[in-house]
MARMILUM-138599 format. One record per residue (C-alpha): chain; residue in three letters; x, y, z. Coordinates in Angstrom, 1 decimal, decimal comma. Example, Ala and Ser with C-alpha at 12.3 -4.5 7.8 and 13.67 -1.06 7.14 Angstrom:
<pts>
pt senu:A	votor:ALA	u:12,3	v:-4,5	w:7,8
pt senu:A	votor:SER	u:13,7	v:-1,1	w:7,1
</pts>
This chain:
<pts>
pt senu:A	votor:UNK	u:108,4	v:97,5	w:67,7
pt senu:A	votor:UNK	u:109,0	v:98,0	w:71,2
pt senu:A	votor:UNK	u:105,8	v:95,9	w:73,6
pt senu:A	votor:UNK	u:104,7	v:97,8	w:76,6
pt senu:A	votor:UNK	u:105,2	v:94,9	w:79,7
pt senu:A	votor:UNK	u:102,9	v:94,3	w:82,6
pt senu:A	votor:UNK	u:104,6	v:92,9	w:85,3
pt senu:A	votor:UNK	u:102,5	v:91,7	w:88,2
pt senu:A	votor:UNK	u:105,0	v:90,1	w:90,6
pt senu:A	votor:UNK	u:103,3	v:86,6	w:92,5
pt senu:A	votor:UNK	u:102,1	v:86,9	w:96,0
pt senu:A	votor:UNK	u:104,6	v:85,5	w:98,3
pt senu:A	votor:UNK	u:104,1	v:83,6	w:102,2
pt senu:A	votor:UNK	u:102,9	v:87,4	w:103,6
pt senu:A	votor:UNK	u:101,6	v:89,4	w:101,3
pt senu:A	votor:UNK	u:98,2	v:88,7	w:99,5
pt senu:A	votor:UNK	u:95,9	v:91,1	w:97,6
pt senu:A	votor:UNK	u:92,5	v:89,6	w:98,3
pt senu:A	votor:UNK	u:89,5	v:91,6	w:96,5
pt senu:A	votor:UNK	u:89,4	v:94,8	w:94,9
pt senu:A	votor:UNK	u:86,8	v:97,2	w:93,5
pt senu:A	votor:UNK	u:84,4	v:100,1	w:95,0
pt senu:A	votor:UNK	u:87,4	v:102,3	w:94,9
pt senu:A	votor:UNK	u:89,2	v:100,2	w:97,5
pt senu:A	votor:UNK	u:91,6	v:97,0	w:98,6
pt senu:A	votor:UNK	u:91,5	v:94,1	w:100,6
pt senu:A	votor:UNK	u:95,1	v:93,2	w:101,4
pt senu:A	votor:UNK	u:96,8	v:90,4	w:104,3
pt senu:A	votor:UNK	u:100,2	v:91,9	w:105,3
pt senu:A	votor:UNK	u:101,5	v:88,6	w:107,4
pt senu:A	votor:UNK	u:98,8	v:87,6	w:109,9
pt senu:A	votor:UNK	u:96,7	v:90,5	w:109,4
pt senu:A	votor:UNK	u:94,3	v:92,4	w:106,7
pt senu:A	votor:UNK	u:93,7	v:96,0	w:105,3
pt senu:A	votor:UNK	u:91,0	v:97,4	w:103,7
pt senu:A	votor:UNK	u:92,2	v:100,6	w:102,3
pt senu:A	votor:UNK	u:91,3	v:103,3	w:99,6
pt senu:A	votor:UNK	u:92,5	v:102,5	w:96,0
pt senu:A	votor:UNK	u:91,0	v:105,3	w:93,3
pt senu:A	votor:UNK	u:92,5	v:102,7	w:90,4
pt senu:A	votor:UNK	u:89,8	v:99,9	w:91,3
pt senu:A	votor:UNK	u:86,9	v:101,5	w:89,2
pt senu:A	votor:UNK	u:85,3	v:98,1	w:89,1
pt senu:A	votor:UNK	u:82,6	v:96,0	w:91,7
pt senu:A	votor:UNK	u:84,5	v:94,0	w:94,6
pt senu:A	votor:UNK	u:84,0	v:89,9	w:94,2
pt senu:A	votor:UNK	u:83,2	v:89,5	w:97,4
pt senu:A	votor:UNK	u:80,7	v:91,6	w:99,7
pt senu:A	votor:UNK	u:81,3	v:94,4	w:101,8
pt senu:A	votor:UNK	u:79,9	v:92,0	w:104,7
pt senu:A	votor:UNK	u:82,9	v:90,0	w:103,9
pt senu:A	votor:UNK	u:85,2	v:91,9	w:103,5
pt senu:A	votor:UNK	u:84,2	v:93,7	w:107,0
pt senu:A	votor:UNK	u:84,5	v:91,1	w:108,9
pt senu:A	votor:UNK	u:87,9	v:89,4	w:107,3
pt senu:A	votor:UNK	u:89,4	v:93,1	w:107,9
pt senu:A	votor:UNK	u:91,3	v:93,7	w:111,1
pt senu:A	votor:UNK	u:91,6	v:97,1	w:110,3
pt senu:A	votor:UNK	u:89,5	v:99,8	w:107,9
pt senu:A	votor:UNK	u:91,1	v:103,1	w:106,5
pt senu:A	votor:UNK	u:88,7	v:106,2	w:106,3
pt senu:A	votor:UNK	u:88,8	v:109,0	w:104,9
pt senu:A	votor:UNK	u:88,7	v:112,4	w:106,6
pt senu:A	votor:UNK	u:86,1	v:114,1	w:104,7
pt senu:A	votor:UNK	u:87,8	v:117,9	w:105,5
pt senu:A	votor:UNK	u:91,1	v:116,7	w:104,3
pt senu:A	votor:UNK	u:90,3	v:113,5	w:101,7
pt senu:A	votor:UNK	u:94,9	v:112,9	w:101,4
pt senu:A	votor:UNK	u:94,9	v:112,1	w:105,7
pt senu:A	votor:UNK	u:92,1	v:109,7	w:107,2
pt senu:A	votor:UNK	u:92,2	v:107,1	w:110,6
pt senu:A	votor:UNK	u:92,2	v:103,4	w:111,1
pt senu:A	votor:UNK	u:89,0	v:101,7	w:112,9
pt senu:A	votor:UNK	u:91,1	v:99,3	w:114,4
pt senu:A	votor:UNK	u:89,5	v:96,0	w:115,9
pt senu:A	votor:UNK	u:91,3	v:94,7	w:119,2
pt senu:A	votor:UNK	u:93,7	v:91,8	w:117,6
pt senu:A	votor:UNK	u:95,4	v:94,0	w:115,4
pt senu:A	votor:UNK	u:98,6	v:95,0	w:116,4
pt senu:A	votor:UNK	u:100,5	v:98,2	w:115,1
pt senu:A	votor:UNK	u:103,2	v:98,2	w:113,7
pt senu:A	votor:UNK	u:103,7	v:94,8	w:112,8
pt senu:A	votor:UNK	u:106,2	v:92,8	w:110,7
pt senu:A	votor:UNK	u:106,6	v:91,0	w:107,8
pt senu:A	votor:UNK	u:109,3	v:89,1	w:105,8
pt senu:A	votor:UNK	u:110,2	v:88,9	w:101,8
pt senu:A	votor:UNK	u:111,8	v:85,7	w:100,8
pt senu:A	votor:UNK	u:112,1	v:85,4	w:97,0
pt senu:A	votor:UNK	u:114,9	v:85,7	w:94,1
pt senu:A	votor:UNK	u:117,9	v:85,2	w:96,5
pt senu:A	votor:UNK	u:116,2	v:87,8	w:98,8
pt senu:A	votor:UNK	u:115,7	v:87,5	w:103,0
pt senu:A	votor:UNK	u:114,4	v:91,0	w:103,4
pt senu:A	votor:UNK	u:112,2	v:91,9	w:106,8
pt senu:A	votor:UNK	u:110,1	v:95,2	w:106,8
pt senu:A	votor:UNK	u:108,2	v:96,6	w:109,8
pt senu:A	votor:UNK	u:105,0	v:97,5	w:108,9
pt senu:A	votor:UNK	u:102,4	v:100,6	w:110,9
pt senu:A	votor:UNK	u:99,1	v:102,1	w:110,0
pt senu:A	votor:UNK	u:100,0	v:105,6	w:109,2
pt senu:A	votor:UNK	u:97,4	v:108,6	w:108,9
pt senu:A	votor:UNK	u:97,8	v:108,4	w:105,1
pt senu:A	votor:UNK	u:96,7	v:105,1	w:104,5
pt senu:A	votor:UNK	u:100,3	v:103,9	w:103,4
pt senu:A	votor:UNK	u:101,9	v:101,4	w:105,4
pt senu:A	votor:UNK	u:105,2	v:101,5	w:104,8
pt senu:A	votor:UNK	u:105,5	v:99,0	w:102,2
pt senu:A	votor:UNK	u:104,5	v:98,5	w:98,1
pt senu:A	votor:UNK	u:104,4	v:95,1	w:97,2
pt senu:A	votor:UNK	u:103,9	v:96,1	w:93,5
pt senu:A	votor:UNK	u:108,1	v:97,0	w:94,0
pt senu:A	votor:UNK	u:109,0	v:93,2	w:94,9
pt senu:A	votor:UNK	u:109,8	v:92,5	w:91,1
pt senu:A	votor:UNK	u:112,0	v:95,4	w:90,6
pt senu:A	votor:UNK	u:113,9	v:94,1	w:93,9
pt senu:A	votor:UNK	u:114,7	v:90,8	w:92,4
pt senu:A	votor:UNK	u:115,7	v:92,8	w:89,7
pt senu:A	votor:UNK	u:118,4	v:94,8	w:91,6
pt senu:A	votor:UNK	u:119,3	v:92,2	w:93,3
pt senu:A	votor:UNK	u:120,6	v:89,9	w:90,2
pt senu:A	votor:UNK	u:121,6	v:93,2	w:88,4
pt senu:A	votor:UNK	u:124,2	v:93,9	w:91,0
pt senu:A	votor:UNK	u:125,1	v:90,5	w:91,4
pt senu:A	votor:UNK	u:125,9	v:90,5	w:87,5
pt senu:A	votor:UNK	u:127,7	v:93,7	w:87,8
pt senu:A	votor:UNK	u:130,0	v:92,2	w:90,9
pt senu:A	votor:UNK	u:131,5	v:90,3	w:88,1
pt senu:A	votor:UNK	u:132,7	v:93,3	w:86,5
pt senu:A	votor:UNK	u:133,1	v:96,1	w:89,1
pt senu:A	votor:UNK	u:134,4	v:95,1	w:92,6
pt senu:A	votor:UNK	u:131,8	v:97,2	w:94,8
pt senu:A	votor:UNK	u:128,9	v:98,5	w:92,7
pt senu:A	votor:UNK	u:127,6	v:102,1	w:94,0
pt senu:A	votor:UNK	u:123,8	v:102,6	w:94,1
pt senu:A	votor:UNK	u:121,9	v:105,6	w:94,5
pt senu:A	votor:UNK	u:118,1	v:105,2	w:95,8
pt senu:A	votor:UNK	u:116,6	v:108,9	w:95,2
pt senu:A	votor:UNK	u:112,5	v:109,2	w:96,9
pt senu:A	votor:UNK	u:113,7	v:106,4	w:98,7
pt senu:A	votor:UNK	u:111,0	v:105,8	w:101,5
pt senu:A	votor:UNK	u:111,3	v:102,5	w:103,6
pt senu:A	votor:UNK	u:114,2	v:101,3	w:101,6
pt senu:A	votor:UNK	u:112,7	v:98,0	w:100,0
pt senu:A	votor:UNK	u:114,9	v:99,0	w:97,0
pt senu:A	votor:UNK	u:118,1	v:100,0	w:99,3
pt senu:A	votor:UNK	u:118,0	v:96,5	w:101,4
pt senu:A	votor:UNK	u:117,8	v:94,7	w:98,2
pt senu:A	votor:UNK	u:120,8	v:96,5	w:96,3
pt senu:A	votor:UNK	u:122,5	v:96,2	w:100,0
pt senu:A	votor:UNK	u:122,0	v:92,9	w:100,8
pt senu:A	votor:UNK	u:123,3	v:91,4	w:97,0
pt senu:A	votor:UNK	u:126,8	v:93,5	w:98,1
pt senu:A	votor:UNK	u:126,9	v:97,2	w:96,8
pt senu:A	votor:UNK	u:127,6	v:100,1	w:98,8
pt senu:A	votor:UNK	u:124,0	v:102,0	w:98,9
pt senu:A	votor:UNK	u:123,0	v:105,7	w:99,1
pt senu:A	votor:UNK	u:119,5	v:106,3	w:100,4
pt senu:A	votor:UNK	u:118,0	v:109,8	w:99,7
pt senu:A	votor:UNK	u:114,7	v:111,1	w:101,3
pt senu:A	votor:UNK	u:113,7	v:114,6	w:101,9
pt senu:A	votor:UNK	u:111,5	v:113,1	w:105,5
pt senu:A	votor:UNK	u:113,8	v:112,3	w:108,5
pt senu:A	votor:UNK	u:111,1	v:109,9	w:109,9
pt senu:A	votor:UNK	u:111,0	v:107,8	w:107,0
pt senu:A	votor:UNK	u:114,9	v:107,6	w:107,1
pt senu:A	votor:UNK	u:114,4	v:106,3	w:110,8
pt senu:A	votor:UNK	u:112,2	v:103,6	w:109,3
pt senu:A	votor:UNK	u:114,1	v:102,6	w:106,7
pt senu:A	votor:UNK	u:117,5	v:102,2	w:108,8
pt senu:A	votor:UNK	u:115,1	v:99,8	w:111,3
pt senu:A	votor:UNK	u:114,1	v:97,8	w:108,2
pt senu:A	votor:UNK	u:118,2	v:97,4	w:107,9
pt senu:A	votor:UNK	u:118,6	v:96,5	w:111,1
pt senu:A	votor:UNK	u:115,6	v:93,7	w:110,8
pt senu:A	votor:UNK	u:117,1	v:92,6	w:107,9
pt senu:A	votor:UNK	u:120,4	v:92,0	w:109,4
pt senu:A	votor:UNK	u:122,0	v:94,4	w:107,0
pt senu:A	votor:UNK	u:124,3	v:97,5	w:108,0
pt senu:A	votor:UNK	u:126,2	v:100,2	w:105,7
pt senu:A	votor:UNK	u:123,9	v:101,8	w:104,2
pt senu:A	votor:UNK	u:124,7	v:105,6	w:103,9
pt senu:A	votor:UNK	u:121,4	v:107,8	w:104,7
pt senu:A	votor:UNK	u:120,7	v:111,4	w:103,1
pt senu:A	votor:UNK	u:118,3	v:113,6	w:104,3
pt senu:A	votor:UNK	u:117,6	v:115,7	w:102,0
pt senu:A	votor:UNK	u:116,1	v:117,1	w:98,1
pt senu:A	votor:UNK	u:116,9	v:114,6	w:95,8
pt senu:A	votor:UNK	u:117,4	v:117,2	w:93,2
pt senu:A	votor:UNK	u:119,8	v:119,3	w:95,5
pt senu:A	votor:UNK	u:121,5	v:115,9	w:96,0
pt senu:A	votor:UNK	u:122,4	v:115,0	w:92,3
pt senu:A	votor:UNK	u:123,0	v:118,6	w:91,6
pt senu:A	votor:UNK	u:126,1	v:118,7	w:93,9
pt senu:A	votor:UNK	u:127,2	v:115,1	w:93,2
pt senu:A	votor:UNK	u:127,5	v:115,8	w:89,4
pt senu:A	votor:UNK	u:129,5	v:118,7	w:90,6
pt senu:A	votor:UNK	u:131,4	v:116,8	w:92,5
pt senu:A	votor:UNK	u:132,1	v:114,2	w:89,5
pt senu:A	votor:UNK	u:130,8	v:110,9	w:91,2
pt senu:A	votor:UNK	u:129,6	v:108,1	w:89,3
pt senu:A	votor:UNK	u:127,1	v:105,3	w:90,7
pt senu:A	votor:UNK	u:126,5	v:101,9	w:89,1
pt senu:A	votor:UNK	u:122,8	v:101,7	w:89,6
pt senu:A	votor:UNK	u:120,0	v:104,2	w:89,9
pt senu:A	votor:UNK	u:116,4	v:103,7	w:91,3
pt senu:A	votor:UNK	u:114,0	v:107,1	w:91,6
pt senu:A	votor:UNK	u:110,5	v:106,7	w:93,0
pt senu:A	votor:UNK	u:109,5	v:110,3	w:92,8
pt senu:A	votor:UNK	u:105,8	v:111,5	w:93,6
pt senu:A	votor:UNK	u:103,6	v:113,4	w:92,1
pt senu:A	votor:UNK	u:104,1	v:116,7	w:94,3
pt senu:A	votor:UNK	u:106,6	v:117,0	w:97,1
pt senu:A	votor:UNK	u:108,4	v:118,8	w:99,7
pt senu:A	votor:UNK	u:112,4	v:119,3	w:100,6
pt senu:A	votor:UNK	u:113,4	v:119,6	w:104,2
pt senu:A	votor:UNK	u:114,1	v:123,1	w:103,3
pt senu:A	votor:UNK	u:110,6	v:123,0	w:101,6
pt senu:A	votor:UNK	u:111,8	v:122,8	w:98,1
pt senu:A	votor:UNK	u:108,8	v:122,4	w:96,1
pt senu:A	votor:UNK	u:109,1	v:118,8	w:93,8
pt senu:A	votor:UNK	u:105,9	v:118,9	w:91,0
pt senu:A	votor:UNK	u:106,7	v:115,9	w:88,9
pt senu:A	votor:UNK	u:106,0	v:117,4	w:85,5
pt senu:A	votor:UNK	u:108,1	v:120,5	w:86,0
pt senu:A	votor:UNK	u:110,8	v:118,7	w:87,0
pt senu:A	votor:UNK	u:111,2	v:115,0	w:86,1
pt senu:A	votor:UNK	u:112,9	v:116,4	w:83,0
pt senu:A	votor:UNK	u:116,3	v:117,9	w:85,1
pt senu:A	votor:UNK	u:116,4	v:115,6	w:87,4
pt senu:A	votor:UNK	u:116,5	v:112,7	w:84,6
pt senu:A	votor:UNK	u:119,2	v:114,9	w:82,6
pt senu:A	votor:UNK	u:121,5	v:115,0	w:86,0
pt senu:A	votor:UNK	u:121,0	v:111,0	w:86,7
pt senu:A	votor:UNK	u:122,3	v:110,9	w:83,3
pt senu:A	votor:UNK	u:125,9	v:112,1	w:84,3
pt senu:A	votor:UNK	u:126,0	v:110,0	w:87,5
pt senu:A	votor:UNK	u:125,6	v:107,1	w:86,2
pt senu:A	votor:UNK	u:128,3	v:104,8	w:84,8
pt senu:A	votor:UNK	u:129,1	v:104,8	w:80,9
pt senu:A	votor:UNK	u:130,1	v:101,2	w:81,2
pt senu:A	votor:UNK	u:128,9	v:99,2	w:83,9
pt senu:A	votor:UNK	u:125,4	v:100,1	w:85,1
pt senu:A	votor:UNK	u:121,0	v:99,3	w:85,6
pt senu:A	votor:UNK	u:118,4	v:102,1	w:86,1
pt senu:A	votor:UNK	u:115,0	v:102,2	w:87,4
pt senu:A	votor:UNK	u:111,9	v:104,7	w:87,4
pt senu:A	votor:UNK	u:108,3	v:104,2	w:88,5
pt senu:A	votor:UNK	u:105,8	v:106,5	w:88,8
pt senu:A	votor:UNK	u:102,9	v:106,4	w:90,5
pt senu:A	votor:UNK	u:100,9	v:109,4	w:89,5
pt senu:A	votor:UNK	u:96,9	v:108,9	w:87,6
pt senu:A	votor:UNK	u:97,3	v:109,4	w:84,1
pt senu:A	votor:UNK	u:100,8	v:109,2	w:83,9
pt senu:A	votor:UNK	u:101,9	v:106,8	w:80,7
pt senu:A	votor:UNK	u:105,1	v:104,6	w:80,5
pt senu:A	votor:UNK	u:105,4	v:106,0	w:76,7
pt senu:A	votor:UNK	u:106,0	v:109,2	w:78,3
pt senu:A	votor:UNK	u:109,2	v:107,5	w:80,3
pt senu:A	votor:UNK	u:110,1	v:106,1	w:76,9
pt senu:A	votor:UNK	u:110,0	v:109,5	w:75,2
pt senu:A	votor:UNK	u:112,4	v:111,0	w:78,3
pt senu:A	votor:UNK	u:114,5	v:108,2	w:78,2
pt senu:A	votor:UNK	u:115,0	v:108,0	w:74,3
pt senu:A	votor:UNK	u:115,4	v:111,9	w:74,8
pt senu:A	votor:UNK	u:117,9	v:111,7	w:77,5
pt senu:A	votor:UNK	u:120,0	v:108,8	w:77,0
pt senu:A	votor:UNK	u:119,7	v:107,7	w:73,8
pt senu:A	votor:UNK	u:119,5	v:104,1	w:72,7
pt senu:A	votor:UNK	u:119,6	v:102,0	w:76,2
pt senu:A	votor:UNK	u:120,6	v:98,2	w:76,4
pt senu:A	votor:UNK	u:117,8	v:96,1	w:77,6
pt senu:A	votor:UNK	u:115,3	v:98,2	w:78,3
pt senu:A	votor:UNK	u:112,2	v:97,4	w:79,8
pt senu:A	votor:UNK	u:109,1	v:99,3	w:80,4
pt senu:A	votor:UNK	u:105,4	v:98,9	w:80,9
pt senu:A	votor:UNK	u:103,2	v:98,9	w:84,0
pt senu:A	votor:UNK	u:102,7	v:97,2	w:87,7
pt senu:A	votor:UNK	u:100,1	v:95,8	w:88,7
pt senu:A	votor:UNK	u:99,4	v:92,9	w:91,5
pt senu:A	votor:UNK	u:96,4	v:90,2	w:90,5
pt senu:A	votor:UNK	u:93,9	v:89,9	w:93,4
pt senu:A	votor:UNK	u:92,9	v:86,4	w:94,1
pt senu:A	votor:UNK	u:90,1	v:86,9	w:91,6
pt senu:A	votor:UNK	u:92,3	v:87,8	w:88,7
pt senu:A	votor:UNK	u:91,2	v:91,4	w:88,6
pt senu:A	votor:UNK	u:94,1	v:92,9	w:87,3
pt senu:A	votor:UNK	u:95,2	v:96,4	w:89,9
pt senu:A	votor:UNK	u:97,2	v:98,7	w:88,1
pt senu:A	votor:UNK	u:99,3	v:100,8	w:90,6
pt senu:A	votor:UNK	u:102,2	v:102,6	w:88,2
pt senu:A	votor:UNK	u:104,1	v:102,7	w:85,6
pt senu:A	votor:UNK	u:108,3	v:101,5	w:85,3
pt senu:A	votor:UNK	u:111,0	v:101,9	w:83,0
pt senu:A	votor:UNK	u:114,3	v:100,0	w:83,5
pt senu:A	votor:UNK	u:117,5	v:99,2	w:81,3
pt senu:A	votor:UNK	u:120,9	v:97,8	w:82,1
pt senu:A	votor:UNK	u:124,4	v:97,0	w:80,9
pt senu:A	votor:UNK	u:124,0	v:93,5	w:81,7
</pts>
């Protein structure tokens, strides 16, 4: 019987979840900390909101007309953006970091086990095939594309929003890597035309929201159309030599629902993997914050 995982990666030197609960998290990105909105942490904080006011060096609110945007009550040290580095599983990644009007930063820790996992993934598959091709569809700041980059494949990094491109290719440059090929646009347009086209990538990652906009304002709603996109990443990728990855980060979404789309889709996958993410706050409370499904040929 297959055993749904939880994978909760460790902290490493600059990241730290620090208390959650009362609907938000208390977080240190490098030298400074975030409290910010979290709708999963149902539960009571640990420590108290005097605490965790006065160890945050910047507070996210929410705009009560439009709950989605908010601002930042900054105090004077904190500095914006910032920068931090991921050094773990053969990885020297560095990621700049800004307080953005949607309470993201430009970072999800909760993704640093799947980038050790690309990482030795594509190492293992340099032993068969000479450059393995990757394809990073919803691929935001690139965590996943500097990892598949920097263990040697040749990266394509699709986003439907030019500014997060931008971002991303700066967290290339301040990793010291280059070559990565960037794609501005639908990730569903994208696949369409490269299974016309008959290309074949070695790896797969998708991150894809819950709703979502093209440049050309293609409408993305997860449920209508994870199903094609899934069936078309089934023809790209490799029938010999390959790894694939899915998270999804919408409420109420199941990872038995990826293994029903997966078993549907692809049949009987080697090595599969699939279960939740989560990161452990300092107090053991246990923060769920997705769900994955992965599998590969090595």
């Amino acid at each position: 019987m297959a055993t749904i995982q939880i994978i909760a990666p460790e902290f490493w030197e600059e990241y730290e979840l620090i208390d959650t609960g009362g609907f938000q998290k208390l977080e240190r990105f490098g030298q400074f900390i975030l409290s910010r909105p979290e709708p999963q942490a149902i539960w009571d904080k640990s420590l108290s909101d005097q605490e965790w006011e006065r160890q945050a060096h910047a507070i996210f609110r929410r705009d009560r007309q439009s709950p989605e945007r908010g601002d930042w009550q900054i105090k004077p040290d904190m500095r914006d953006p910032w920068y931090v580095t991921f050094r773990q599983k053969g990885l020297n990644l560095k990621f700049k970091l800004a307080l953005t009007t949607f309470k993201h930063v430009g970072l999800f820790p909760e993704q640093s086990d799947n980038w050790g996992y690309i990482y030795d993934k594509i190492k293992r598959l340099a032993q068969r095939v000479e450059r393995p091709k990757v394809l990073n569809l919803f691929a935001y700041t690139g965590g996943a594309s500097l990892a598949a980059r920097q263990a040697g494949a040749d990266v394509t990094h699709v986003d439907a929003v030019k500014p997060v491109i931008s971002w991303a290719r700066e967290n290339m440059d301040h990793s010291e890597l280059d070559n990565i090929r960037w794609v501005v646009e639908d990730a569903v347009k994208f696949v369409r035309r490269e299974v016309r086209r008959g290309n074949k990538y070695n790896g797969i990652i998708l991150d894809p929201p819950a709703y979502g906009r093209g440049p050309d304002g293609e409408k993305w709603v997860l449920e209508e159309h994870l199903t094609g996109l899934l069936t078309s990443c089934a023809d790209l990728l490799d029938q010999e030599d390959f790894f694939f990855i899915i998270n999804l980060y919408s409420l109420g979404f199941s990872s038995i629902l990826l293994d029903n789309l997966i078993g549907q889709l692809y049949g009987d996958v080697p090595n599969a993997e699939w279960g939740e993410l989560a990161v452990n706050d300092s107090f053991q409370k246990r923060l769920p914050l997705g769900v994955f499904y992965r599998f590969a040929s090595v």
